[in-house]
CHARMM internal coordinates of N, CA and C (Angstrom, degrees):
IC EDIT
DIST 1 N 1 CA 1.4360
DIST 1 CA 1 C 1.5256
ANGL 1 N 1 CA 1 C 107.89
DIST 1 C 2 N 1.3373
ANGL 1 CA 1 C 2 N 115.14
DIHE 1 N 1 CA 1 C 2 N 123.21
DIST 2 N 2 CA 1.5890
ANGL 1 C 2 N 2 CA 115.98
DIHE 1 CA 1 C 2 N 2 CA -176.61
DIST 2 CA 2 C 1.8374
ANGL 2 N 2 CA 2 C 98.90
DIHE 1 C 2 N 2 CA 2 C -103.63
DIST 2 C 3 N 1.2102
ANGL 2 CA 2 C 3 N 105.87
DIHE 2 N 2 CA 2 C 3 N 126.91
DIST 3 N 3 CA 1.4698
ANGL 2 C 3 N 3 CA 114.33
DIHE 2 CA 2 C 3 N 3 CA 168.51
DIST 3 CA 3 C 1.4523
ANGL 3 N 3 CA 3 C 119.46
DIHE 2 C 3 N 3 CA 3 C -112.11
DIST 3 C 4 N 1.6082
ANGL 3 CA 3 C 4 N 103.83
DIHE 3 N 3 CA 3 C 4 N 109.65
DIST 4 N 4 CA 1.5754
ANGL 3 C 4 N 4 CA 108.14
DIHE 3 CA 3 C 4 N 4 CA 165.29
DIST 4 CA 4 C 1.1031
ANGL 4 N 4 CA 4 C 161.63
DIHE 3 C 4 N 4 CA 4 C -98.24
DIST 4 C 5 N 1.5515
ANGL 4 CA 4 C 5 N 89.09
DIHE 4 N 4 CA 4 C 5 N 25.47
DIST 5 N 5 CA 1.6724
ANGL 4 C 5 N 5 CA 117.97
DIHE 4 CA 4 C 5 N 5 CA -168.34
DIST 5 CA 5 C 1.7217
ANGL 5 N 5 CA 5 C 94.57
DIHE 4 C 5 N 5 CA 5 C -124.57
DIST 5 C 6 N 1.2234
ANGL 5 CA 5 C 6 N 110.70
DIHE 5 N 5 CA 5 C 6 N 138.49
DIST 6 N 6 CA 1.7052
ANGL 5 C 6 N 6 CA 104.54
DIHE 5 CA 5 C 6 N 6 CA 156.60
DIST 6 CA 6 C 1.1611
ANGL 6 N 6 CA 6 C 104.10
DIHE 5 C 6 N 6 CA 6 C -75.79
DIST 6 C 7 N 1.3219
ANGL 6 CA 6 C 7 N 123.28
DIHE 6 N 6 CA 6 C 7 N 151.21
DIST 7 N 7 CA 1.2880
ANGL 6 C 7 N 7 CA 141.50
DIHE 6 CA 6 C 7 N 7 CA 169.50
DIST 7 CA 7 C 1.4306
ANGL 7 N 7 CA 7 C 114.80
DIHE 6 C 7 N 7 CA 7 C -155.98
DIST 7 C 8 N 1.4002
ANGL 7 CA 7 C 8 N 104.82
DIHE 7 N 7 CA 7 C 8 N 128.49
DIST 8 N 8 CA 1.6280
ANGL 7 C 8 N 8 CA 119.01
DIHE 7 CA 7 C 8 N 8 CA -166.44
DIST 8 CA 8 C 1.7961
ANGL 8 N 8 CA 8 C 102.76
DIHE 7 C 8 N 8 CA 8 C -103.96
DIST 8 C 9 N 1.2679
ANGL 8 CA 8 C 9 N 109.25
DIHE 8 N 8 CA 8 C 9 N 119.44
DIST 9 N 9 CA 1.0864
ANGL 8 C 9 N 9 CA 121.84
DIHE 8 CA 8 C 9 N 9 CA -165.56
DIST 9 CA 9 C 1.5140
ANGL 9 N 9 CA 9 C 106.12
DIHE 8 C 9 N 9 CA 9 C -127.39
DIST 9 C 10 N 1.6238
ANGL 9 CA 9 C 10 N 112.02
DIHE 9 N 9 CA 9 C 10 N 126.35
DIST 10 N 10 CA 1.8834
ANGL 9 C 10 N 10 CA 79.63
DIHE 9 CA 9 C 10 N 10 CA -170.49
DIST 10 CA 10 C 1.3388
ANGL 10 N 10 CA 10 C 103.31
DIHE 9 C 10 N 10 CA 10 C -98.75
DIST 10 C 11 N 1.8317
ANGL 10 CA 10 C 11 N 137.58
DIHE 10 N 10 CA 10 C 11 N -163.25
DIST 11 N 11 CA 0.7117
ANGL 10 C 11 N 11 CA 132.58
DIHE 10 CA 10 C 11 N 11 CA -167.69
DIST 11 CA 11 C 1.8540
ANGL 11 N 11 CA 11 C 108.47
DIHE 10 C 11 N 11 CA 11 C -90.74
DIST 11 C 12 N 1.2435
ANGL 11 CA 11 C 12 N 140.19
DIHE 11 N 11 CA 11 C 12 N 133.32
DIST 12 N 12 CA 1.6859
ANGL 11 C 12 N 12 CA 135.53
DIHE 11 CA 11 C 12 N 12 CA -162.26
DIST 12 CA 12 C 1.5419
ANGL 12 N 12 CA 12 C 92.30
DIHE 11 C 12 N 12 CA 12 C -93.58
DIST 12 C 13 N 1.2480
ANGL 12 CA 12 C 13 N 135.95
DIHE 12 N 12 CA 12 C 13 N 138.22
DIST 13 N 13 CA 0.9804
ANGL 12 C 13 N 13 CA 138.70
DIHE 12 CA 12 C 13 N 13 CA 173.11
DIST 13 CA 13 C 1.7744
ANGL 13 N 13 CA 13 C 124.57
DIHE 12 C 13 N 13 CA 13 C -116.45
DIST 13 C 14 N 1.3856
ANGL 13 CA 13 C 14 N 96.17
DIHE 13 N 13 CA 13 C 14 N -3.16
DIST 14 N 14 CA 1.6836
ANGL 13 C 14 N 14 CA 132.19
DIHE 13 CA 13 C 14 N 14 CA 179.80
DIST 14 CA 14 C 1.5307
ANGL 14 N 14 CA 14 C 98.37
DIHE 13 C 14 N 14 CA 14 C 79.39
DIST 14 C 15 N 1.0882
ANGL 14 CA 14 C 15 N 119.83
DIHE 14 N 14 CA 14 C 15 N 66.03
DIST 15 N 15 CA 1.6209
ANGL 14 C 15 N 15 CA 114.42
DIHE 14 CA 14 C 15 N 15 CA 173.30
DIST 15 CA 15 C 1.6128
ANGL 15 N 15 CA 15 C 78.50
DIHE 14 C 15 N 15 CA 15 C -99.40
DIST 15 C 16 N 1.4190
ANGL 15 CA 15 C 16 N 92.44
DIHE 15 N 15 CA 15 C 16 N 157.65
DIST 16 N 16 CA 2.3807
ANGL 15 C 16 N 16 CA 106.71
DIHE 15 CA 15 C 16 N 16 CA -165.43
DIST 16 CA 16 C 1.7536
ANGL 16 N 16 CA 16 C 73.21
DIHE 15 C 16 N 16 CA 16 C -106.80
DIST 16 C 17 N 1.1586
ANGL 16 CA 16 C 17 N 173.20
DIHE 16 N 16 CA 16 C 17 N 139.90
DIST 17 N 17 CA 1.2501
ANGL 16 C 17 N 17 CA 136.64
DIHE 16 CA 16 C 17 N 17 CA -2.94
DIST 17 CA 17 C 1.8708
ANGL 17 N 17 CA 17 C 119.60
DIHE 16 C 17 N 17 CA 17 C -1.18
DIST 17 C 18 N 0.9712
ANGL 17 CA 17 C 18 N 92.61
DIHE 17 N 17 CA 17 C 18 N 111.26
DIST 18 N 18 CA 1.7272
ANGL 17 C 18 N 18 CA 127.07
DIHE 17 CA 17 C 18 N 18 CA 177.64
DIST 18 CA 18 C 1.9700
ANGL 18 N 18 CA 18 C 99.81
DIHE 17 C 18 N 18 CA 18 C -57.59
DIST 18 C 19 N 1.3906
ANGL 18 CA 18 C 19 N 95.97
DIHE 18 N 18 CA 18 C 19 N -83.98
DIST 19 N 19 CA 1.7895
ANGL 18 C 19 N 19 CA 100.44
DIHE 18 CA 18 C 19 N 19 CA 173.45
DIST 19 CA 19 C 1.2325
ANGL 19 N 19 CA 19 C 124.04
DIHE 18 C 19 N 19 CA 19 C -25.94
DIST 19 C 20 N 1.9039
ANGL 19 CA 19 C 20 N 100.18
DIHE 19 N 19 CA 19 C 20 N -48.43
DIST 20 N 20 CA 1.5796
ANGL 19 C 20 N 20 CA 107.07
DIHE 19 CA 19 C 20 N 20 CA -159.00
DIST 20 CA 20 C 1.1418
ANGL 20 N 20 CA 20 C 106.95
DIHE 19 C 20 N 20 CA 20 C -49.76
DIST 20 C 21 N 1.4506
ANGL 20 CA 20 C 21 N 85.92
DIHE 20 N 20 CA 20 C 21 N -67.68
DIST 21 N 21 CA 1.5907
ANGL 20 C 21 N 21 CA 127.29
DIHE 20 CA 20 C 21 N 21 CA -170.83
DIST 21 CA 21 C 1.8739
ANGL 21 N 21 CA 21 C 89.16
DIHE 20 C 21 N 21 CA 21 C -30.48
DIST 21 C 22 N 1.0265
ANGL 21 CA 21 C 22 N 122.59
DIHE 21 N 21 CA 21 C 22 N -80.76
DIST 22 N 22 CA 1.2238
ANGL 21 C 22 N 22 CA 115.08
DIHE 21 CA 21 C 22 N 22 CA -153.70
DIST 22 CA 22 C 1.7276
ANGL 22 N 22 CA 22 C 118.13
DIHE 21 C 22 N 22 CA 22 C -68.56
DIST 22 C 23 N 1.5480
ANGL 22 CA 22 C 23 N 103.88
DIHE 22 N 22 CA 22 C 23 N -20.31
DIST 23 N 23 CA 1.4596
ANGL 22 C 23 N 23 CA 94.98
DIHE 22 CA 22 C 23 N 23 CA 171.07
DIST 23 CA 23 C 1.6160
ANGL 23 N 23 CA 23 C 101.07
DIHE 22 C 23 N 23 CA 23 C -77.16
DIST 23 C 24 N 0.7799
ANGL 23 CA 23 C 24 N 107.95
DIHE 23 N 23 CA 23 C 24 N 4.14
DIST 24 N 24 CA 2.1626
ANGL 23 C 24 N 24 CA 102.11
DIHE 23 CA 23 C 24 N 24 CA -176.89
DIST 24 CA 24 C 1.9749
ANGL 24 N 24 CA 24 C 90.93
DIHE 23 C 24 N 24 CA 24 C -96.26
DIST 24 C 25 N 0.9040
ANGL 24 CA 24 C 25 N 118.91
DIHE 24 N 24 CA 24 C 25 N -49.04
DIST 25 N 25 CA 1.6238
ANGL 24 C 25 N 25 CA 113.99
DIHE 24 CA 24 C 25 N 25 CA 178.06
DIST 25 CA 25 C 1.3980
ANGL 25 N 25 CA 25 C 130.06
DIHE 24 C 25 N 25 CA 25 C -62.57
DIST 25 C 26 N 1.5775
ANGL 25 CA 25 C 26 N 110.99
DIHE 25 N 25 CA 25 C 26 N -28.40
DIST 26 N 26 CA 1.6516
ANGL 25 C 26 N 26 CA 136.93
DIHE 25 CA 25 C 26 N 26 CA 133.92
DIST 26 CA 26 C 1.4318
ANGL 26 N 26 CA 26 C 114.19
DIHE 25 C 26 N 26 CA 26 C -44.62
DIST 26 C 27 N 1.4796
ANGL 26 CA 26 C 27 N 125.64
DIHE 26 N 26 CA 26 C 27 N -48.40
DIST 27 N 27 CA 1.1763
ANGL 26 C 27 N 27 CA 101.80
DIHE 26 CA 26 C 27 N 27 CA -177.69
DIST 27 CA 27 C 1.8535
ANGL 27 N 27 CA 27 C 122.97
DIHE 26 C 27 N 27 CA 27 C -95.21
DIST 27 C 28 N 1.2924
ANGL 27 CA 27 C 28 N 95.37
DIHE 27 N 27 CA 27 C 28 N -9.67
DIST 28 N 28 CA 1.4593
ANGL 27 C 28 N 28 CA 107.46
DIHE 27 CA 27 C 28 N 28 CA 177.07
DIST 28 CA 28 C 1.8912
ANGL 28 N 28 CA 28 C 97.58
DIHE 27 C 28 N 28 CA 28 C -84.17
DIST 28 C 29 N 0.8572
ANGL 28 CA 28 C 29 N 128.33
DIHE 28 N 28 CA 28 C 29 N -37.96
DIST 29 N 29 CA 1.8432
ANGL 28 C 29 N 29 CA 117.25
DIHE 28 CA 28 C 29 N 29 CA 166.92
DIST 29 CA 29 C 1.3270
ANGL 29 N 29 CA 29 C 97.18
DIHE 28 C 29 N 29 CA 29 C -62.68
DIST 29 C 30 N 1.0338
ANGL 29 CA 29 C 30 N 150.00
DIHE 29 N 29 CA 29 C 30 N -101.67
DIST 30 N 30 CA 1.2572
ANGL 29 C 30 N 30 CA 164.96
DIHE 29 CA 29 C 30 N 30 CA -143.15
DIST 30 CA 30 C 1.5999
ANGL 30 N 30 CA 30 C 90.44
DIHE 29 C 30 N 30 CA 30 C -41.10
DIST 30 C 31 N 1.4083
ANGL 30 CA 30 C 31 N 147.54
DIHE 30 N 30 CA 30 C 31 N -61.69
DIST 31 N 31 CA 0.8980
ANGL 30 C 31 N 31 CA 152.54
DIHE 30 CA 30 C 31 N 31 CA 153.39
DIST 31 CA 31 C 1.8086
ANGL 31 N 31 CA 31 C 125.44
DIHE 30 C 31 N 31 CA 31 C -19.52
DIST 31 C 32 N 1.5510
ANGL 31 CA 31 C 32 N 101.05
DIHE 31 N 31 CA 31 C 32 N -55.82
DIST 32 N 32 CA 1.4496
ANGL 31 C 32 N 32 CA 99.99
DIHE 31 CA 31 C 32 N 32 CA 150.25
DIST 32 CA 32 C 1.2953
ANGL 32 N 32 CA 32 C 148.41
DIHE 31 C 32 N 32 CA 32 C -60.04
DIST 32 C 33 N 1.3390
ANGL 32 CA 32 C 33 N 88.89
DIHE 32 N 32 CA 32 C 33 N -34.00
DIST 33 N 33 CA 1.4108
ANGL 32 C 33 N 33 CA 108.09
DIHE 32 CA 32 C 33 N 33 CA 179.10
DIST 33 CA 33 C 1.6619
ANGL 33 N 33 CA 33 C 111.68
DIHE 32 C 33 N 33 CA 33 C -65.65
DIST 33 C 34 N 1.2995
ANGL 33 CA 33 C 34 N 115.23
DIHE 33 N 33 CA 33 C 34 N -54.23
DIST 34 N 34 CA 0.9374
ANGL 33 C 34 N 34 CA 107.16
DIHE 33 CA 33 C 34 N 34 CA 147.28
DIST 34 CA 34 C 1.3380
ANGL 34 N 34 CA 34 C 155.67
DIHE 33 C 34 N 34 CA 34 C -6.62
DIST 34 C 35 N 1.4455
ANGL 34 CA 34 C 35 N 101.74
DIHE 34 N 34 CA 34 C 35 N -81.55
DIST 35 N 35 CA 1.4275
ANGL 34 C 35 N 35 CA 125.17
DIHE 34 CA 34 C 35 N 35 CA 163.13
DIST 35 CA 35 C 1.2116
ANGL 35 N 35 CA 35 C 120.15
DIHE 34 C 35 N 35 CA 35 C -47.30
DIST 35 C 36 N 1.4229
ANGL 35 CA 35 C 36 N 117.31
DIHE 35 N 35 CA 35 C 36 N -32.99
DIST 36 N 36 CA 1.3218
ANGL 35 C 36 N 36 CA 137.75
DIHE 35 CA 35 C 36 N 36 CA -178.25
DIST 36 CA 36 C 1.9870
ANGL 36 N 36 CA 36 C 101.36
DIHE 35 C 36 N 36 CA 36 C 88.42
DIST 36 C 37 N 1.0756
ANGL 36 CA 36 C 37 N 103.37
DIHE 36 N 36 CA 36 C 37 N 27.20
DIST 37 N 37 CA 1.8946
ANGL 36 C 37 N 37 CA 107.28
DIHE 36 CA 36 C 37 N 37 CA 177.30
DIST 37 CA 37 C 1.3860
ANGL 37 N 37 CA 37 C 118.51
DIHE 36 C 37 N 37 CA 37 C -83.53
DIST 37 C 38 N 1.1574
ANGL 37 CA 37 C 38 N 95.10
DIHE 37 N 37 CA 37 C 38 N 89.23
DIST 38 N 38 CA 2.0002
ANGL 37 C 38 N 38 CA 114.62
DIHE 37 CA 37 C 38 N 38 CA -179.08
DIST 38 CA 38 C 1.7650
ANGL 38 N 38 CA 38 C 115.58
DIHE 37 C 38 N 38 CA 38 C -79.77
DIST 38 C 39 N 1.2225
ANGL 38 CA 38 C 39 N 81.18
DIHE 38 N 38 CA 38 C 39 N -23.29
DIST 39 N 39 CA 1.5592
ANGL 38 C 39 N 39 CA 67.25
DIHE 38 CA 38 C 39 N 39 CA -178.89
DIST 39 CA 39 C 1.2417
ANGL 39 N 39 CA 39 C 119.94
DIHE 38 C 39 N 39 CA 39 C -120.97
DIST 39 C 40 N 1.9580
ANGL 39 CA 39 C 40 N 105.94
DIHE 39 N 39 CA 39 C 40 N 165.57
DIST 40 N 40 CA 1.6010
ANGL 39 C 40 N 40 CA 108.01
DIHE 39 CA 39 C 40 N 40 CA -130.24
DIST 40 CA 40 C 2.0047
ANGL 40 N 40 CA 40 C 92.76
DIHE 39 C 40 N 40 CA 40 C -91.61
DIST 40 C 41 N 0.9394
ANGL 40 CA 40 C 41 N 98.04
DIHE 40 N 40 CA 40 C 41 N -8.09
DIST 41 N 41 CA 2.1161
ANGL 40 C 41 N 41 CA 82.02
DIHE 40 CA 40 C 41 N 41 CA 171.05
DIST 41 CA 41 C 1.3507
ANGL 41 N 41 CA 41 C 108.07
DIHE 40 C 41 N 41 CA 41 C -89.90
DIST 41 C 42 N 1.3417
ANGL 41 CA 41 C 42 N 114.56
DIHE 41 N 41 CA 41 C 42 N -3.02
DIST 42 N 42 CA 1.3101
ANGL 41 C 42 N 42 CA 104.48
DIHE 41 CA 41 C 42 N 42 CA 168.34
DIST 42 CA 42 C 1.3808
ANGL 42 N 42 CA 42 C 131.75
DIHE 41 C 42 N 42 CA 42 C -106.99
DIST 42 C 43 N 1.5650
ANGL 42 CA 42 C 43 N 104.38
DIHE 42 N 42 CA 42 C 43 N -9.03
DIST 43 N 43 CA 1.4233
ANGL 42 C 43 N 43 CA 104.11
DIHE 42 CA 42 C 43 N 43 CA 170.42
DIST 43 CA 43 C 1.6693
ANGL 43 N 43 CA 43 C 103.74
DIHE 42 C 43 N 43 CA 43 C -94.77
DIST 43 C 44 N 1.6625
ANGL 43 CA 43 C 44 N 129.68
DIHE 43 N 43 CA 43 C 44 N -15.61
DIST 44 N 44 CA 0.7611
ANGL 43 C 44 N 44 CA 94.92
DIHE 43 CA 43 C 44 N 44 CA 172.74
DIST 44 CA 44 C 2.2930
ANGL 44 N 44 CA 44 C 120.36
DIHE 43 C 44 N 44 CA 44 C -112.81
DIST 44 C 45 N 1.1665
ANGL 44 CA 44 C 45 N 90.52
DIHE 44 N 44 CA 44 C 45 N 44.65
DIST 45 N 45 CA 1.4706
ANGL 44 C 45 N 45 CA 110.16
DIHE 44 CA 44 C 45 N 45 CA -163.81
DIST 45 CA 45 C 2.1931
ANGL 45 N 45 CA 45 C 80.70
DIHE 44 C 45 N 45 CA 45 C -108.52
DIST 45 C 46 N 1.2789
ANGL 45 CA 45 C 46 N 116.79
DIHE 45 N 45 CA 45 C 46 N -53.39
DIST 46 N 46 CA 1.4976
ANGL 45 C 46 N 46 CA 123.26
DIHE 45 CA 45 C 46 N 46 CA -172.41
DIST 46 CA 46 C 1.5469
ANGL 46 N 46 CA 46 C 104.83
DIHE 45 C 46 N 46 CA 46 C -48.44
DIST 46 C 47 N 1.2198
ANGL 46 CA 46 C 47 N 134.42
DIHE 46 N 46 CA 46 C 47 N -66.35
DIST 47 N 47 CA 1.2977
ANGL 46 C 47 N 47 CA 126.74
DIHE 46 CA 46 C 47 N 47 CA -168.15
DIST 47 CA 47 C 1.7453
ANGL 47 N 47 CA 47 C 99.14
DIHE 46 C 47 N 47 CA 47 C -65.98
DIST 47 C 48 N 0.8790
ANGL 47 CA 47 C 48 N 132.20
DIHE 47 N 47 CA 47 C 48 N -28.17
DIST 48 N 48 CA 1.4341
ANGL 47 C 48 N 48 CA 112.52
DIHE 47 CA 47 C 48 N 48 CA -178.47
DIST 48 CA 48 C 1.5440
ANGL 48 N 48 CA 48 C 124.91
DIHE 47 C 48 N 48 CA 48 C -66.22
DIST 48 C 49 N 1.4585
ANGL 48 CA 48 C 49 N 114.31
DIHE 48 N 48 CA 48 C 49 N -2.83
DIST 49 N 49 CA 1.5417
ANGL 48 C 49 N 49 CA 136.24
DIHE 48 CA 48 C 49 N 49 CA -178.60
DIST 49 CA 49 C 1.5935
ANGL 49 N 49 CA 49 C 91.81
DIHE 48 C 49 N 49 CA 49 C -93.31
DIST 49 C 50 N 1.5121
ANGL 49 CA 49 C 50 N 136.59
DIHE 49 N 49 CA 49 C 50 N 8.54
DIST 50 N 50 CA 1.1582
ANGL 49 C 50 N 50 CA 102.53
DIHE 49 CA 49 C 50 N 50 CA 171.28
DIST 50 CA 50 C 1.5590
ANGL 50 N 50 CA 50 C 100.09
DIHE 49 C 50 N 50 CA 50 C -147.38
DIST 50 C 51 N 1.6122
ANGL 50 CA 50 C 51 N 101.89
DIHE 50 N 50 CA 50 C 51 N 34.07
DIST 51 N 51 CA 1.6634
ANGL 50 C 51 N 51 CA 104.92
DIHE 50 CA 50 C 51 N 51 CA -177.93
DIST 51 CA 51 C 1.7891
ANGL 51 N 51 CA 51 C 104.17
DIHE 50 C 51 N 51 CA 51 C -116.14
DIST 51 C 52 N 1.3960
ANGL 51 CA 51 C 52 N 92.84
DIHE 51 N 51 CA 51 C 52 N 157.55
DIST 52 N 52 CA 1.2166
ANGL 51 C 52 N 52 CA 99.44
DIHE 51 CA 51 C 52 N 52 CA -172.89
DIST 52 CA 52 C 1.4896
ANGL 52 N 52 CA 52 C 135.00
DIHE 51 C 52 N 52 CA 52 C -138.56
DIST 52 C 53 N 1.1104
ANGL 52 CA 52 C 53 N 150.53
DIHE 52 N 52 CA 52 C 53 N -178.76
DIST 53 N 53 CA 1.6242
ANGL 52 C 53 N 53 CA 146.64
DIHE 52 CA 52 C 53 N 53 CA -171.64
DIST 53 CA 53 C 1.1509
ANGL 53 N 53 CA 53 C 116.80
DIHE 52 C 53 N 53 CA 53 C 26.73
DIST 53 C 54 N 1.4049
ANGL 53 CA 53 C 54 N 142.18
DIHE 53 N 53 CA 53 C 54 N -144.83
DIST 54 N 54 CA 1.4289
ANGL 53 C 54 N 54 CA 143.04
DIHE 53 CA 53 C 54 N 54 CA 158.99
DIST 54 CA 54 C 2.4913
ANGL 54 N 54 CA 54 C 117.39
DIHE 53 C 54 N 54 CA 54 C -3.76
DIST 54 C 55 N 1.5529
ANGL 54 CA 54 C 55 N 81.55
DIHE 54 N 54 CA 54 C 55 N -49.28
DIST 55 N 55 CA 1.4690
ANGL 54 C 55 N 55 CA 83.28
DIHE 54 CA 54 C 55 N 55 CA -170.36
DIST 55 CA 55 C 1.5655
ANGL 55 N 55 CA 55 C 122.15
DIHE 54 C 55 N 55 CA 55 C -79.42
DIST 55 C 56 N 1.5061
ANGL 55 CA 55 C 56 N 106.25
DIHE 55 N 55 CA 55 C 56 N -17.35
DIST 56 N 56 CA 1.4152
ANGL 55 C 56 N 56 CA 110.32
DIHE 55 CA 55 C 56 N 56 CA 167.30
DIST 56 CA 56 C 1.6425
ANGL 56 N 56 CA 56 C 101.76
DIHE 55 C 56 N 56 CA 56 C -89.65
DIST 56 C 57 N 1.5155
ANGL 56 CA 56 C 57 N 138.84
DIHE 56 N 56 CA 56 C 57 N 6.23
DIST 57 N 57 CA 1.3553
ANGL 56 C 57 N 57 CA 117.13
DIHE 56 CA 56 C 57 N 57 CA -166.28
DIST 57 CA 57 C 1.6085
ANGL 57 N 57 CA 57 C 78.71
DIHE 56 C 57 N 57 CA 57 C -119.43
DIST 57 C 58 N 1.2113
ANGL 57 CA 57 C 58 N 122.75
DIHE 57 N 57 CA 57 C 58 N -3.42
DIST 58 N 58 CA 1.7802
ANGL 57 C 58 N 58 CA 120.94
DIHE 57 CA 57 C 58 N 58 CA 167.79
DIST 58 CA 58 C 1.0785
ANGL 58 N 58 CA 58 C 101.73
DIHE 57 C 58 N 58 CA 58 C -90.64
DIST 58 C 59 N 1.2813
ANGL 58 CA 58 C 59 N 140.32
DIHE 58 N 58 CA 58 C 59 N -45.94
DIST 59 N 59 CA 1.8561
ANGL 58 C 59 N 59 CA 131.45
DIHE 58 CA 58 C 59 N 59 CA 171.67
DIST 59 CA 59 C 0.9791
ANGL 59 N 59 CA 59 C 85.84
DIHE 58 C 59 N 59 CA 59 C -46.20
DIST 59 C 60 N 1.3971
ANGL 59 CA 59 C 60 N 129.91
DIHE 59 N 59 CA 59 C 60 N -76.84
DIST 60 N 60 CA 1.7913
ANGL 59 C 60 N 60 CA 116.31
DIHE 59 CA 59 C 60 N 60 CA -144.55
DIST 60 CA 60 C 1.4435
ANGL 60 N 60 CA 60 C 131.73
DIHE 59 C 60 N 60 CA 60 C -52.21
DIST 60 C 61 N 1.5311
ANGL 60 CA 60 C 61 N 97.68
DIHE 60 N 60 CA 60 C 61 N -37.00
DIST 61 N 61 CA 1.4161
ANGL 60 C 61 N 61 CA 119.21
DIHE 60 CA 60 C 61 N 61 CA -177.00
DIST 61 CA 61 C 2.1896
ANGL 61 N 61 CA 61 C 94.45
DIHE 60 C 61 N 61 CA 61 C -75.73
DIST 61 C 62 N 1.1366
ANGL 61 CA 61 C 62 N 131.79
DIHE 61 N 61 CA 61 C 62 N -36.85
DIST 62 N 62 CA 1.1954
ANGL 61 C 62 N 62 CA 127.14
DIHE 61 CA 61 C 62 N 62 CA 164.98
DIST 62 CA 62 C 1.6265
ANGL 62 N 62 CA 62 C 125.26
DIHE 61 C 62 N 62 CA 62 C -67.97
DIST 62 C 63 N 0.7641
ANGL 62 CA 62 C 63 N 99.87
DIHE 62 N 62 CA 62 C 63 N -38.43
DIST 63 N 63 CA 1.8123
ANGL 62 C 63 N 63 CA 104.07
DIHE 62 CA 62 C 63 N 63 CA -178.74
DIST 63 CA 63 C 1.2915
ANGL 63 N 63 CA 63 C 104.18
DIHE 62 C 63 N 63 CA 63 C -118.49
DIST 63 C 64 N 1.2862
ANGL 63 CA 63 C 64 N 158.53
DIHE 63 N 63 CA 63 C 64 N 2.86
DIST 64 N 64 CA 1.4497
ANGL 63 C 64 N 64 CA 151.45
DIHE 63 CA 63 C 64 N 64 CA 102.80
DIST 64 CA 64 C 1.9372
ANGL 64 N 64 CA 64 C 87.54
DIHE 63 C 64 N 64 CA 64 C 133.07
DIST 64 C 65 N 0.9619
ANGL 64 CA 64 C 65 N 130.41
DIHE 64 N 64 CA 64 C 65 N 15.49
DIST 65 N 65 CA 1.5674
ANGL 64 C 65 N 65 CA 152.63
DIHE 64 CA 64 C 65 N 65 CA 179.26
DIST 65 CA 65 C 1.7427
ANGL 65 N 65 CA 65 C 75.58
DIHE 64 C 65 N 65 CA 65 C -58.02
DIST 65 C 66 N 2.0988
ANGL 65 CA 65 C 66 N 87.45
DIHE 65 N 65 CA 65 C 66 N 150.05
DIST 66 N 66 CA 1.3421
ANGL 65 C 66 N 66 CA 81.85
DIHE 65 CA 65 C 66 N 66 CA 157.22
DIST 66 CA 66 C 1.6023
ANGL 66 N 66 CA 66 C 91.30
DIHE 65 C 66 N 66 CA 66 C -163.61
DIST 66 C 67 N 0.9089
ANGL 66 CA 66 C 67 N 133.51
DIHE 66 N 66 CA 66 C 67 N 147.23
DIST 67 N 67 CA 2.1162
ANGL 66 C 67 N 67 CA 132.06
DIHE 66 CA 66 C 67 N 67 CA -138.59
DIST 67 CA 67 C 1.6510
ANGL 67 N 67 CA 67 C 97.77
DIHE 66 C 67 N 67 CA 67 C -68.30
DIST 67 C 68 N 1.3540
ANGL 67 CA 67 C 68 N 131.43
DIHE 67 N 67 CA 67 C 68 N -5.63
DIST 68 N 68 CA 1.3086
ANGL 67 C 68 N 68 CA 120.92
DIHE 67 CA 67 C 68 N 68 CA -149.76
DIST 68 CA 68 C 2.0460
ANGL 68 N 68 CA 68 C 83.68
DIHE 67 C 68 N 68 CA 68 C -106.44
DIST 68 C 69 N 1.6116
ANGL 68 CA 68 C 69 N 106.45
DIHE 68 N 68 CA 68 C 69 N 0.52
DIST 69 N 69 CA 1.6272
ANGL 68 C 69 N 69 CA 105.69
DIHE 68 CA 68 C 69 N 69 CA 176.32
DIST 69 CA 69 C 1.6212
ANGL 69 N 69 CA 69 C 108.57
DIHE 68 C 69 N 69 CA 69 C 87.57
DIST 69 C 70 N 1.2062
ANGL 69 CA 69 C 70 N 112.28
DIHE 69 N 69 CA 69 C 70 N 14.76
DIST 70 N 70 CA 1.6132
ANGL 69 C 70 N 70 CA 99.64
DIHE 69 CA 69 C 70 N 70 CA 172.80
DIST 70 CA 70 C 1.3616
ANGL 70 N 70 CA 70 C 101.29
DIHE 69 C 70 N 70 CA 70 C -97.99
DIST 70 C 71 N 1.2825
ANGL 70 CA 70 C 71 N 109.21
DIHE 70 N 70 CA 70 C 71 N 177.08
DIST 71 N 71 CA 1.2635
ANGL 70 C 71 N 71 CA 122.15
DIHE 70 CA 70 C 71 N 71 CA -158.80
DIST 71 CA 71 C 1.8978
ANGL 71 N 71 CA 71 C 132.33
DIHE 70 C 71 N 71 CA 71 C 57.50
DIST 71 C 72 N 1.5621
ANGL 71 CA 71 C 72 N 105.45
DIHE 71 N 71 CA 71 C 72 N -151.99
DIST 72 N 72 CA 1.6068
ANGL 71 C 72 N 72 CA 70.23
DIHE 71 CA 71 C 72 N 72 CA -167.86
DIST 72 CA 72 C 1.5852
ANGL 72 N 72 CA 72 C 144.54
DIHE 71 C 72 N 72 CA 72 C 79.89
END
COOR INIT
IC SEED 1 N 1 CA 1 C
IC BUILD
């Protein structure tokens, strides 16, 4: 995946803020859109490069991902 925009994304840690949450899903579309990234393992493979503690070890355990790129 080549990215040609900077984009500052911070790290999600699953705090349930309602707002956040949704201005972060606003900015990850808008971001694709961009990019022109239509398709769906890749928009939803992107936010997992910027999650962290508890909430990336709940992706993993949900979608069977594991950081070294297997699975998926």
């Amino acid at each position: 995946m080549k990215l040609d925009v900077k984009f500052e994304l911070s790290i999600y840690d699953g705090e349930m803020n309602p707002e956040k949450l949704d201005f972060r899903i606003k900015q990850l579309e808008v971001y694709c859109h961009i990019q022109n990234i239509s398709d769906d393992k890749t928009k939803i493979q992107l936010p997992t490069l910027r999650m962290g503690g508890t909430t990336l070890i709940w992706w993993e355990s949900k979608t069977q991902i594991d950081v070294k790129g297997k699975g998926f």
